[in-house]
C-alpha distance (Angstrom), angle and dihedral (degrees) to the residues before:
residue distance angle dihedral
X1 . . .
X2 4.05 . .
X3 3.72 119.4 .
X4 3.73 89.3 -103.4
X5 3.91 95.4 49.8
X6 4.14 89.3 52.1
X7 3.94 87.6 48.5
X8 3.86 92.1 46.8
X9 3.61 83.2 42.2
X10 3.84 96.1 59.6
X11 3.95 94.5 38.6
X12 3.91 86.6 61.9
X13 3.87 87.9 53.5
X14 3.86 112.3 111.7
X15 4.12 106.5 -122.1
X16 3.98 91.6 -109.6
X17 3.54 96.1 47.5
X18 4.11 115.7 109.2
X19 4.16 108.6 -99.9
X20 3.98 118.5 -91.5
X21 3.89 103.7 -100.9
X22 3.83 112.6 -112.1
X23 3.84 128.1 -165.2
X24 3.23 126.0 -134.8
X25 4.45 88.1 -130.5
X26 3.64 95.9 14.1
X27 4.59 96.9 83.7
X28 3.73 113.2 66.5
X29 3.63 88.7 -135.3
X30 3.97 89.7 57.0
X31 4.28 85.6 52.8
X32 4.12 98.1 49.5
X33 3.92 83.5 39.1
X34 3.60 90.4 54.5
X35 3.87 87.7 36.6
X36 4.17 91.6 64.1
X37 3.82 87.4 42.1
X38 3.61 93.7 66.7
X39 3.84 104.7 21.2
X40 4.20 77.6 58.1
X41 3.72 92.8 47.3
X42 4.12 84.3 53.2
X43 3.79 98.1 48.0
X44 3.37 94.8 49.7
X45 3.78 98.9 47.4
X46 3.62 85.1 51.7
X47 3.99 96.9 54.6
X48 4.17 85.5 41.6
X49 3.64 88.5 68.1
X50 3.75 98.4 33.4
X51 3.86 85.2 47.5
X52 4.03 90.2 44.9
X53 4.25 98.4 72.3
X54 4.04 109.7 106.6
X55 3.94 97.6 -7.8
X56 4.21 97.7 65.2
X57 3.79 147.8 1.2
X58 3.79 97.7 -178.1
X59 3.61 112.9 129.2
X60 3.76 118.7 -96.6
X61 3.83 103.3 -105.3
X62 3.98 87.1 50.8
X63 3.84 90.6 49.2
X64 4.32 81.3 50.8
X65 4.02 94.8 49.7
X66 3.72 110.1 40.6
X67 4.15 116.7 148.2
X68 3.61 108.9 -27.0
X69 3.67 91.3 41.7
X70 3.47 87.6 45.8
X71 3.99 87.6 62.2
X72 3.46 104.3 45.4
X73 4.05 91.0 52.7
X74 3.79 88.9 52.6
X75 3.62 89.3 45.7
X76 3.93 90.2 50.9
X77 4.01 94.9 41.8
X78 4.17 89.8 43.5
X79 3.54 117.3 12.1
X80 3.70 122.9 -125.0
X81 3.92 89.3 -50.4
X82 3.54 82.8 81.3
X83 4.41 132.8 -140.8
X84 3.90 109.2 -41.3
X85 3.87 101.4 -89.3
X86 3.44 97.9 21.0
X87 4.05 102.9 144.2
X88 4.10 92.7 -161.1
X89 3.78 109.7 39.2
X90 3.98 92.5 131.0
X91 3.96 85.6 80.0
X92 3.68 87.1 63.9
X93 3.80 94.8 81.4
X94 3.70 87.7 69.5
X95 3.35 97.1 80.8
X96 3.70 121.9 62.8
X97 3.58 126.7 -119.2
X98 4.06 107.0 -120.9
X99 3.82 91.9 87.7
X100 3.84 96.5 42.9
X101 3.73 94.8 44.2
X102 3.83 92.4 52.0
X103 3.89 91.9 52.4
X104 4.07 92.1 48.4
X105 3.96 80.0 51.6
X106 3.51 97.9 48.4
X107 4.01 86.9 39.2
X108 3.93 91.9 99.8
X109 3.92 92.8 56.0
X110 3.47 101.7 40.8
X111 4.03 109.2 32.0
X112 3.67 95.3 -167.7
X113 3.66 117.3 78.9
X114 3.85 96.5 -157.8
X115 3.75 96.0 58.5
X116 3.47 91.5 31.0
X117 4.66 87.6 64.6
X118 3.92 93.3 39.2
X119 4.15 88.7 52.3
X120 3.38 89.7 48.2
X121 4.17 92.3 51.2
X122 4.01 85.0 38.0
X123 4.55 92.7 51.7
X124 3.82 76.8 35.8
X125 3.88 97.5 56.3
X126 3.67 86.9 47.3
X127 3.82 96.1 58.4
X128 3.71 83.7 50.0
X129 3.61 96.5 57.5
X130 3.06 104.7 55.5
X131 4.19 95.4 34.5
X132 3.16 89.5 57.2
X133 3.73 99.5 48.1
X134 3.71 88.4 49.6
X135 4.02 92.9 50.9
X136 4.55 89.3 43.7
X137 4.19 77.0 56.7
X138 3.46 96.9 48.8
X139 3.74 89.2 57.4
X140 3.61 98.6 42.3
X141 3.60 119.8 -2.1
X142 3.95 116.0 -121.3
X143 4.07 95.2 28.0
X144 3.39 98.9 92.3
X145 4.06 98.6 91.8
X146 4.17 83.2 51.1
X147 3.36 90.9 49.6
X148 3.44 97.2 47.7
X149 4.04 93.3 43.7
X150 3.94 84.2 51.9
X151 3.56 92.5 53.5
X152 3.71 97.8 54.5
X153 3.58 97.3 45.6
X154 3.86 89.6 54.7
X155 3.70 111.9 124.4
X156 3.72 98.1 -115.0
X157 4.04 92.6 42.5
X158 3.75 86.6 120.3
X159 3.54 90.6 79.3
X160 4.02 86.8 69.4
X161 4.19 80.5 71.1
X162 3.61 102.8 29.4
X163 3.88 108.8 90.6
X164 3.81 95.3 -102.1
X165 3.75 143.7 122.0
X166 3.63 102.4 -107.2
X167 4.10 95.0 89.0
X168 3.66 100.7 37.3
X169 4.20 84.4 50.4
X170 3.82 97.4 52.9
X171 4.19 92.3 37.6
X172 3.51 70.8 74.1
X173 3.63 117.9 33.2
X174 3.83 99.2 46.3
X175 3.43 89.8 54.7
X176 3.57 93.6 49.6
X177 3.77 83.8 46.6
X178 3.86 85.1 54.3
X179 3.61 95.4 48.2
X180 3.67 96.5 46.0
X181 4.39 90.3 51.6
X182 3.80 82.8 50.5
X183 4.29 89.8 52.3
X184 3.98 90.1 -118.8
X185 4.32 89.5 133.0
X186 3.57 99.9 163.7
X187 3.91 96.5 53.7
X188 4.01 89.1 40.8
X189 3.66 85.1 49.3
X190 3.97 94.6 53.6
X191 3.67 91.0 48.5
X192 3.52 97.7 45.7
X193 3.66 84.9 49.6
X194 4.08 94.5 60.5
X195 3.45 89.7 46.1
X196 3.62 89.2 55.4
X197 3.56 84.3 59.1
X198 3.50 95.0 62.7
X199 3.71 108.7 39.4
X200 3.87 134.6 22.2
X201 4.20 82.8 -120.0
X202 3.23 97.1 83.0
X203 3.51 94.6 77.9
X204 3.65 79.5 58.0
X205 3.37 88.9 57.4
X206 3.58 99.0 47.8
X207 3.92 88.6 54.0
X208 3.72 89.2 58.1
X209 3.85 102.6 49.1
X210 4.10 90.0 41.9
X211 4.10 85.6 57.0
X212 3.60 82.3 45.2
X213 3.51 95.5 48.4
X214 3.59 90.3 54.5
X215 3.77 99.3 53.2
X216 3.70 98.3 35.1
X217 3.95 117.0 105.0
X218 4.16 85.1 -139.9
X219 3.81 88.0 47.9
X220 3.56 132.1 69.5
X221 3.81 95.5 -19.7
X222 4.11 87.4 52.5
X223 3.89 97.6 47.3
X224 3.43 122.3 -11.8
X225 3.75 95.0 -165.8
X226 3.43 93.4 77.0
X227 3.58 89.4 73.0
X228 3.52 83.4 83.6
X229 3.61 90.2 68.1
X230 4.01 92.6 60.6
X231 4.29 89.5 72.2
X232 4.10 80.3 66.6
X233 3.64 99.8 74.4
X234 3.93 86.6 60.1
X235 3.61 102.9 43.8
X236 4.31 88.3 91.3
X237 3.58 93.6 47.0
X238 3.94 90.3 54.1
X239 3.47 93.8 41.9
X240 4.18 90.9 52.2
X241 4.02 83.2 50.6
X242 3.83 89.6 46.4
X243 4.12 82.9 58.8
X244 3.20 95.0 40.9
X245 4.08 95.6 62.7
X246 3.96 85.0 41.7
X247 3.41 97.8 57.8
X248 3.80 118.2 12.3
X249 4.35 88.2 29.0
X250 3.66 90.2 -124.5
X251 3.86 131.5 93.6
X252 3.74 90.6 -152.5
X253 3.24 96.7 43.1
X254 4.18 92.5 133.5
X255 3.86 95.0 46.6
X256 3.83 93.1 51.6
X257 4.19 94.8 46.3
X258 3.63 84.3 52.1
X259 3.90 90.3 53.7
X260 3.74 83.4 45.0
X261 3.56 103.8 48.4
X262 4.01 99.5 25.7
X263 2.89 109.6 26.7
X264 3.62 108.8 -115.8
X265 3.89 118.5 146.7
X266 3.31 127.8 123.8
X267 3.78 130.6 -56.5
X268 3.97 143.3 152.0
X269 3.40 103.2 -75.6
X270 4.24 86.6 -136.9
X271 4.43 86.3 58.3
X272 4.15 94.1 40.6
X273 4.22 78.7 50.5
X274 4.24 80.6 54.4
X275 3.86 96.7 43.9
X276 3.29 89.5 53.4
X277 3.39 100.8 52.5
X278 3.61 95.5 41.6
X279 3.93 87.4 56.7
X280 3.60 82.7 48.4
X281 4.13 87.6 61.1
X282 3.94 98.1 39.0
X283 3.49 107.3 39.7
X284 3.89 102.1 62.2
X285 3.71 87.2 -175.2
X286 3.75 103.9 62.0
X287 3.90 92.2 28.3
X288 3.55 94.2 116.4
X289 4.16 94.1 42.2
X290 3.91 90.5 53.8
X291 3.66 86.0 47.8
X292 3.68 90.5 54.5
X293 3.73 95.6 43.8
X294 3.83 84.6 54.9
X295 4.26 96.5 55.4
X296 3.60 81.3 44.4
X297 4.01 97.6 61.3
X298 3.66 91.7 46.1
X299 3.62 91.8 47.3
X300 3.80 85.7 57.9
X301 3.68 95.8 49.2
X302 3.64 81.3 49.4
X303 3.82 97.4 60.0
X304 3.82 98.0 36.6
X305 4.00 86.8 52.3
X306 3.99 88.2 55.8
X307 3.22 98.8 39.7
X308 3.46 86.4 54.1
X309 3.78 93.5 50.1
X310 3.75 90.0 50.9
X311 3.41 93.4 42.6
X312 3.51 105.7 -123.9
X313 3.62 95.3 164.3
X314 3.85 99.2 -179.9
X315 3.78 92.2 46.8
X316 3.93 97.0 46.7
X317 4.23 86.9 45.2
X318 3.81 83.2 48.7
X319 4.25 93.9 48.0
X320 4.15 100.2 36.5
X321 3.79 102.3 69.3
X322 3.78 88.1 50.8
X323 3.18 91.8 46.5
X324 3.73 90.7 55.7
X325 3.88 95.1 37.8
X326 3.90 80.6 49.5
X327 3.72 110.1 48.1
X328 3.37 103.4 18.4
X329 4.03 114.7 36.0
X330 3.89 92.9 48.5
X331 3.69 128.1 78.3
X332 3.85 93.4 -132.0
X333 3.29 133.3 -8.6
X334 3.62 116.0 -68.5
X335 3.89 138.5 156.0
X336 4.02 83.5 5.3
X337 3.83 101.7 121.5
X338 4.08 82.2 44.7
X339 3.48 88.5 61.7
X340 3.76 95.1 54.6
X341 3.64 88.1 82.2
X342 4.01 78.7 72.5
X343 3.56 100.1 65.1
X344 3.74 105.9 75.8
X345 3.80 88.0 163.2
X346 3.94 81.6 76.2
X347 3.43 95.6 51.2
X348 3.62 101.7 46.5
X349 4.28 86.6 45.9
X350 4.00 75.2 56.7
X351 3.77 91.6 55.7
X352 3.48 104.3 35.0
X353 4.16 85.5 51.2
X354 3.60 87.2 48.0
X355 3.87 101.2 50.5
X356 3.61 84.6 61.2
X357 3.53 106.6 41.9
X358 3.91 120.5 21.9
X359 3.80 91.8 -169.3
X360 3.66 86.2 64.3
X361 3.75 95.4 43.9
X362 4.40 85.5 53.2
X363 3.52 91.1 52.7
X364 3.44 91.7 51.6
X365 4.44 86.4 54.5
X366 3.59 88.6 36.1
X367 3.94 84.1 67.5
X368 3.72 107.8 14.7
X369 4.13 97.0 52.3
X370 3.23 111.9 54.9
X371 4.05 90.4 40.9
X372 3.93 83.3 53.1
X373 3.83 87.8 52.6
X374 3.64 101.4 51.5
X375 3.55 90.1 37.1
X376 3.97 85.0 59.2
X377 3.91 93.0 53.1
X378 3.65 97.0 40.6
X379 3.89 94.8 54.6
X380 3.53 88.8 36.9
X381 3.88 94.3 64.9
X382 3.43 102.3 34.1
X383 3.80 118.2 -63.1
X384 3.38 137.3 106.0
X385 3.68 120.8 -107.7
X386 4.15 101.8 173.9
């Protein structure tokens, strides 16, 4: 059965009748998603050691698990207390404990931390792939291999490598995404949940598919006992808070160390649009990363105004509050072209644009690639890229 035929297939499907089984290998779209997954994993291993020559001779996995990565392995190996000696522990609490606790459970198959995080953002990456393909198709069928493509070649697409929390989030949030498009709540609900875990986003997340639950015909008007099932995505992000208080003796204890250590508190978005430029003019270094960070912003204002104009109401609920938590609750702009990977309404615009015009689609790699690539070498030797 074609990709088409299965989607046609599962259209037809009455709304009480059990899901269609899918494979993981058995949809062409899953295969050629899979296909970019690991073709992209070669390419860019192949421009990390081309890139390497005169700028770094640290070992691969250490080139893959630079500061973030760094935290959530101390967070796994000590806890939020921190490494003996280590002079700034209280930052720790700013990053949630989904990631950390799945490496200290992993720990006893895979002894080494470092390759332990960048398997865990290479499995991740994976999920992605293919989730994401799945949800582009869902949308419009046959735009799930541009989506895909688009999504790899985004600037920041080293981060599905690096040993961050960006792929292990959206292995789960697409798919809860998925799920919730396809009226399954309480499974979108668990998986929205475990991301929550992991990154403050899924809040974000759980924002989008309540608004979505709400318009949907298989939401609210189908069963509106499954609303319950939204309060689930929460539950981690309460109980981190709950910790918090214990331990540190404040409940926003991880918001305040990253105003501490980040600088991200609140400003007017039009003077955090200043400070970033400013850094952009003063630190030679990062010039080109602040730059980035700014095309990113507007590129988010961008998709939240269109969504908006098409209203997409799940999507723009989804994109708003990190727009806010982006632009406006930060000093400058930092870690905003990172979070780009987030917005898979972008990429899946990006598809749907491209499976009807391929000029549009080649613009978008005439631009996108080559950013992605330097991006790729520059992180991967000791700058930041987002």
């Amino acid at each position: 059965m074609t990709e088409t035929q299965q989607a046609k297939s599962d259209a037809d499907q009455p709304d009480d009748a059990p899901p269609t089984r899918r494979g993981w290998l058995t949809q062409p779209g899953d295969r050629t998603a899979l296909g970019i997954w690991f073709f992209w994993h070669v390419a860019t291993y192949i421009y990390m050691v081309l890139a390497a020559p005169g700028r770094t001779e640290a070992p691969l996995l250490d080139r893959l698990t630079p500061w973030d990565a760094e935290n959530f392995i101390t967070i796994a190996q000590y806890g939020y207390a921190g490494a003996p000696g280590m002079t700034d522990a209280p930052k720790l609490v700013a990053f949630f404990p989904g990631l950390p606790l799945l490496l200290r459970d992993l720990n006893w198959l895979i002894p080494n931390y470092d390759l332990l995080i960048v398997l865990v953002s290479v499995v991740g990456s994976a999920v992605v792939a293919v989730s994401l393909s799945r949800l582009s198709n869902s949308y419009k069928e046959g735009t799930g291999t541009w989506t895909t493509l688009a999504f790899f070649l985004s600037p920041w697409a080293v981060f599905m490598w690096a040993g961050y929390s960006e792929a292990p989030f959206l292995a789960l949030a697409i798919p809860a995404w998925l799920l919730a498009r396809k009226g399954r709540w309480e499974w979108a609900a668990v998986c929205a949940a475990f991301a929550s875990s992991i990154r403050i986003s899924g809040l974000f997340l759980a924002l989008g598919l309540a608004v979505m639950f709400l318009v949907a015909e298989n939401g609210w008007r189908a069963d509106w006992k499954k609303a319950l099932w939204l309060v689930v995505p929460g539950l981690p992000v309460v109980a981190y808070m709950i910790f918090l208080k214990v331990t540190v003796g404040e409940w926003m204890a991880w918001n305040s160390a990253q105003s501490q250590y980040w600088g991200r508190y609140p400003e007017q978005p039009w003077q955090v649009l200043v400070n970033t430029w400013n850094r952009s003019l003063e630190e030679s270094v990062l010039q080109t990363s602040y730059r980035e960070e700014i095309i990113a912003a507007f590129v988010l204002v961008a998709v939240i105004l269109w969504q908006l104009f098409r209203r997409q109401w799940a999507d723009f609920a989804y994109l708003l509050p990190q727009a806010v938590a982006l632009l406006a609750m930060s000093s400058f702009y930092m870690s905003v072209g990172r979070a780009s990977l987030l917005w898979w309404p972008l990429y899946i615009g990006i598809g749907i644009a491209a499976a009807r015009n391929r000029w549009a689609f080649m613009a978008y790699v005439a631009v996108a690639a080559p950013v992605m690539a330097i991006n790729v070498g520059n992180f991967t030797t000791g700058a930041w890229v987002g």
